[in-house]
Structure formats: structure tokens, C-alpha cells
C-alpha atoms as one frame of an Amber mdcrd trajectory, in Angstrom:
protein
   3.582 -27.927  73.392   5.041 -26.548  76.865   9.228 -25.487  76.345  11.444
 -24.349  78.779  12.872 -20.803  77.888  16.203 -20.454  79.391  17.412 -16.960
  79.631  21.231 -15.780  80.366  22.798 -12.312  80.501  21.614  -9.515  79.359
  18.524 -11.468  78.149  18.261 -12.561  82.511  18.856  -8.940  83.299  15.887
  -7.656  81.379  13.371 -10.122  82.314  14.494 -11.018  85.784  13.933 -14.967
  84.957  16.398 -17.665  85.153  13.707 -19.639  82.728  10.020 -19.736  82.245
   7.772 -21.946  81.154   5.794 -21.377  77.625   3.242 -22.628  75.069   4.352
 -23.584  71.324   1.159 -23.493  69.981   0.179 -25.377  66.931   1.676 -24.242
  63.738   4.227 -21.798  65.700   8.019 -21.421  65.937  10.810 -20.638  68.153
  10.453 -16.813  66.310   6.897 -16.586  67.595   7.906 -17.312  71.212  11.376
 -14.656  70.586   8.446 -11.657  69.517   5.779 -12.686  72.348   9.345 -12.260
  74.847   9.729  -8.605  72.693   6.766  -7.648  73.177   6.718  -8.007  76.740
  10.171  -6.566  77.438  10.790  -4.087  74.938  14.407  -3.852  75.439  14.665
  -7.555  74.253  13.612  -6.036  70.633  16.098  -2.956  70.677  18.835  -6.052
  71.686  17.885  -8.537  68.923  20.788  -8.350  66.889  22.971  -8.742  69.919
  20.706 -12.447  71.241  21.247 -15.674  69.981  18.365 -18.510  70.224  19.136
 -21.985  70.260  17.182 -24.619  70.650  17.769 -28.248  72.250  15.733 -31.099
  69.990  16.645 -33.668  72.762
């Protein structure tokens, strides 16, 4: 499943994205997408406890 990843402040900042594009695979969650992001900009990780994640079901 394709989801839209929006990003905003400091999250924007780091990554330089407005939003992006990315593959749920099967059997993954939300978290899994949140590491792949903290792996790929470490500063994400070192600001975890200061991002929220939400996620829109509609």
C-alpha cells in the first residue's frame, strides 16, 4: 500500500520534503515507515521524542 507522508517543521527542515510518497508493505506499520525515515535522516531519530505521527484512516 502507497501513503502519503506529510512532513511539517522541524521534521520539513531535516528532510527538505513537504511530503513523499511511500510503500506500507504487507504486514508493516506506521513505526516501520517512522525508522526507514530515521534511518535515512539521522537527526529524525535523535528528535523522536520531540515528533508526533498521526495517521488519517479516511
Amino acid at each position: 500500500m502507497k501513503v502519503k507522508v506529510l512532513f511539517f517543521g522541524i521534521a520539513h527542515d531535516v528532510t527538505g520534503f513537504n511530503q513523499e510518497l511511500a510503500e506500507l508493505g504487507e504486514g508493516e506499520r506506521v513505526a516501520d515507515i517512522r525508522r526507514r525515515y530515521e534511518r535515512r535522516f539521522p537527526r529524525l531519530a535523535e528528535l523522536a521524542s520531540s515528533l508526533v505521527t498521526a495517521v488519517n484512516r479516511a
